[in-house]
N, C-alpha and C positions, 0 to 999 in steps of 0.2 A: 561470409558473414560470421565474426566473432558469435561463437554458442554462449548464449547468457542463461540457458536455464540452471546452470550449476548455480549461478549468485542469487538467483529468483530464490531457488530450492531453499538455500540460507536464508532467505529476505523471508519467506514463509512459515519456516520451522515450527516457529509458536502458535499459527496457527489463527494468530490475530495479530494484526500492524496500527497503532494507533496514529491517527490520520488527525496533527494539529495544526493550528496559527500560532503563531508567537511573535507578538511585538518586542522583543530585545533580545538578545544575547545572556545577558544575564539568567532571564528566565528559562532560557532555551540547557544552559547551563544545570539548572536545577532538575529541570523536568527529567533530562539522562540520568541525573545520580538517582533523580526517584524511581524512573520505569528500571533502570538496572537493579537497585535494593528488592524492588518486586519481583525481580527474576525474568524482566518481557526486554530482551535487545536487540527490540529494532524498533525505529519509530519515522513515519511518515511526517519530513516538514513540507508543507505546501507554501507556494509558491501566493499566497492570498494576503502577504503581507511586506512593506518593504524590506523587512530584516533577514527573509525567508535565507537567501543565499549566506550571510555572514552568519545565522545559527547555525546550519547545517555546515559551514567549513571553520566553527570553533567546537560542535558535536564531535568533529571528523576527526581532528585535535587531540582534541584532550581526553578521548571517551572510545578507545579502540574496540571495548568489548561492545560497542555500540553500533548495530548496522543502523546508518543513517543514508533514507531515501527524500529525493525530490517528489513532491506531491505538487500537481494541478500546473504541470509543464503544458504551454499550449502552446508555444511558441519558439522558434530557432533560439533568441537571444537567451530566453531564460534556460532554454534548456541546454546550453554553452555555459551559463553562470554555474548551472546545477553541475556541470561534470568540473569544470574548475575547483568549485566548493570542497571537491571531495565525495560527492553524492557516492553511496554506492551503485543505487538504482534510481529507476527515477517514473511514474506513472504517470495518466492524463484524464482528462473525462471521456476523449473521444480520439478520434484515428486520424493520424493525417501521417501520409506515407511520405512526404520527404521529411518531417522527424524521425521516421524510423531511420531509414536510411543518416540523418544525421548522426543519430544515436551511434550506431554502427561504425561511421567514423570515429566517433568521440571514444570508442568502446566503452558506453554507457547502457546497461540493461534495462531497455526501456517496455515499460506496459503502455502500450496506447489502450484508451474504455473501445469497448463494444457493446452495442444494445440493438443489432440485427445481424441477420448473419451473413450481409453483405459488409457488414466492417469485418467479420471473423474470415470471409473468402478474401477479404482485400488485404489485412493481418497474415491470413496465409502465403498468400503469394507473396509477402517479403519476408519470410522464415518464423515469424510468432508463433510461437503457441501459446503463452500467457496471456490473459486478456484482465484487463478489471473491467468488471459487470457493473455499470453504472448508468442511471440508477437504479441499483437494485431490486431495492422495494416497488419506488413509483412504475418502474418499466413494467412490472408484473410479477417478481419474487422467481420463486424455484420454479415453477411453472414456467413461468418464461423462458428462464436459465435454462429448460429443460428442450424446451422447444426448439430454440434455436440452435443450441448445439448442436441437437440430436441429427441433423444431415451430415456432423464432423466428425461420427463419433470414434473413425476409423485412425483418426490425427491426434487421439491422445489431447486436446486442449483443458488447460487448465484455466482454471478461474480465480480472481479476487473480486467480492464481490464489497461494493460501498455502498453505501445511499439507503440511510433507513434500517441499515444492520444493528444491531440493538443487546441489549446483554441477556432479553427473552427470548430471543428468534437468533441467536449467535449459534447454538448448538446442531439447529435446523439447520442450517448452512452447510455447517462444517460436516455433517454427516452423508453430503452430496458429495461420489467419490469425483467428481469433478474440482472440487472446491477446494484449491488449498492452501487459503488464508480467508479474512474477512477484515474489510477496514473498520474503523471506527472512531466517530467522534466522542463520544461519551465517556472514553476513559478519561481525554483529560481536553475537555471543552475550554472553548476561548475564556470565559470566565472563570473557571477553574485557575487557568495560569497566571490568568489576570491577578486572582485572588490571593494567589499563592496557597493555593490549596492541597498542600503534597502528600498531607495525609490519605483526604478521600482519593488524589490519584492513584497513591498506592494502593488502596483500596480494590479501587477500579481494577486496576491492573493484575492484582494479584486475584481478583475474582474470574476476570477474563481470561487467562491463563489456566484458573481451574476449571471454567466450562468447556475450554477447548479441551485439553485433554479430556475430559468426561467425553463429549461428542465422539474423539476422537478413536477412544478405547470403547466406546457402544459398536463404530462400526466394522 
């Protein structure tokens, strides 16, 4: 099994991955020159829209200082599209082990979610250690996170945590030495993109970036 945590490591760095939809290309365009202006390069496109695969392999393109991941891969075909596209990496909500094994073929570094630790023993048994904790919040928060790893704690597992991560509760996260990224929708929402709102995304994003490092440097 090709070792994907070195690309993870990259995929993570800042510490936040903003996790969007984008209906076009064009927009999908924009959104890179704005989250790289703000200093945050890498951004999650999910798979929740038809254009998902063609943003992500004109990102891959034209915007190299841009780590560009597949988001909300549930399935062989799309996550065939995702490594064609250029994906660097690529995540999911949940576990299903002939993806990983796909993945592994494709040599595409794949996060499958987990939210017991019967996805984390099943994860284990085909070489993960990355997981996205999804969802997050609703599943139960750090508490939970905490619980269920804690039988692993021997395996070194790492975390991304989605669902309900927020630019209040982003710090909390990150200060979990398990933890090392946080998705999020909120830097640059479907509406946001929709709007062409690149101010407040940069906004967003360069706020995001300063609470992670702050988390990061507390702990």
């Amino acid at each position: 099994m090709r070792d994907i945590e070195p690309v993870l490591r990259e995929a993570t760095v800042f510490g936040v991955i903003p996790v969007v939809e984008i209906d076009g290309v064009a927009e999908g365009e924009a959104l890179a020159e704005t989250l790289l202006e703000a200093g945050l390069g890498v951004v999650e496109v999910t798979f929740r829209t038809h254009a998902a695969a063609e943003v992500i392999a004109r990102i891959a393109e034209r915007y190299p200082d841009m780590m560009v991941g597949a988001g909300t891969v549930i399935n062989a075909h799309d996550l065939k599209r995702a490594a064609e596209a250029g994906a660097a990496f690529a995540l999911a909500p949940g576990l299903d082990t002939v993806l990983i094994r796909q993945a592994d073929e494709l040599e595409l570094a794949y996060v499958p979610g987990a939210m017991t630790p019967s996805d984390l023993q099943a994860g284990l048994a085909h070489g993960i250690r990355t997981f996205k904790f999804f969802p997050a919040m609703p599943a139960g928060g750090i508490p939970m996170l905490r619980s269920i790893s804690a039988p692993f704690a021997l395996h070194g597992l790492r975390f991304i945590p989605t669902g309900g991560v927020t630019r209040t509760n982003l710090g909390e996260w990150l200060r979990e030495p398990s933890v090392v990224a946080v998705g999020g929708t909120w830097i640059a929402s479907r509406n946001m993109i929709r709007e062409a709102d690149w101010a407040g995304i940069r906004r967003n994003a360069e706020e995001a970036l300063r609470l992670a490092r702050d988390a990061r440097e507390a702990t």
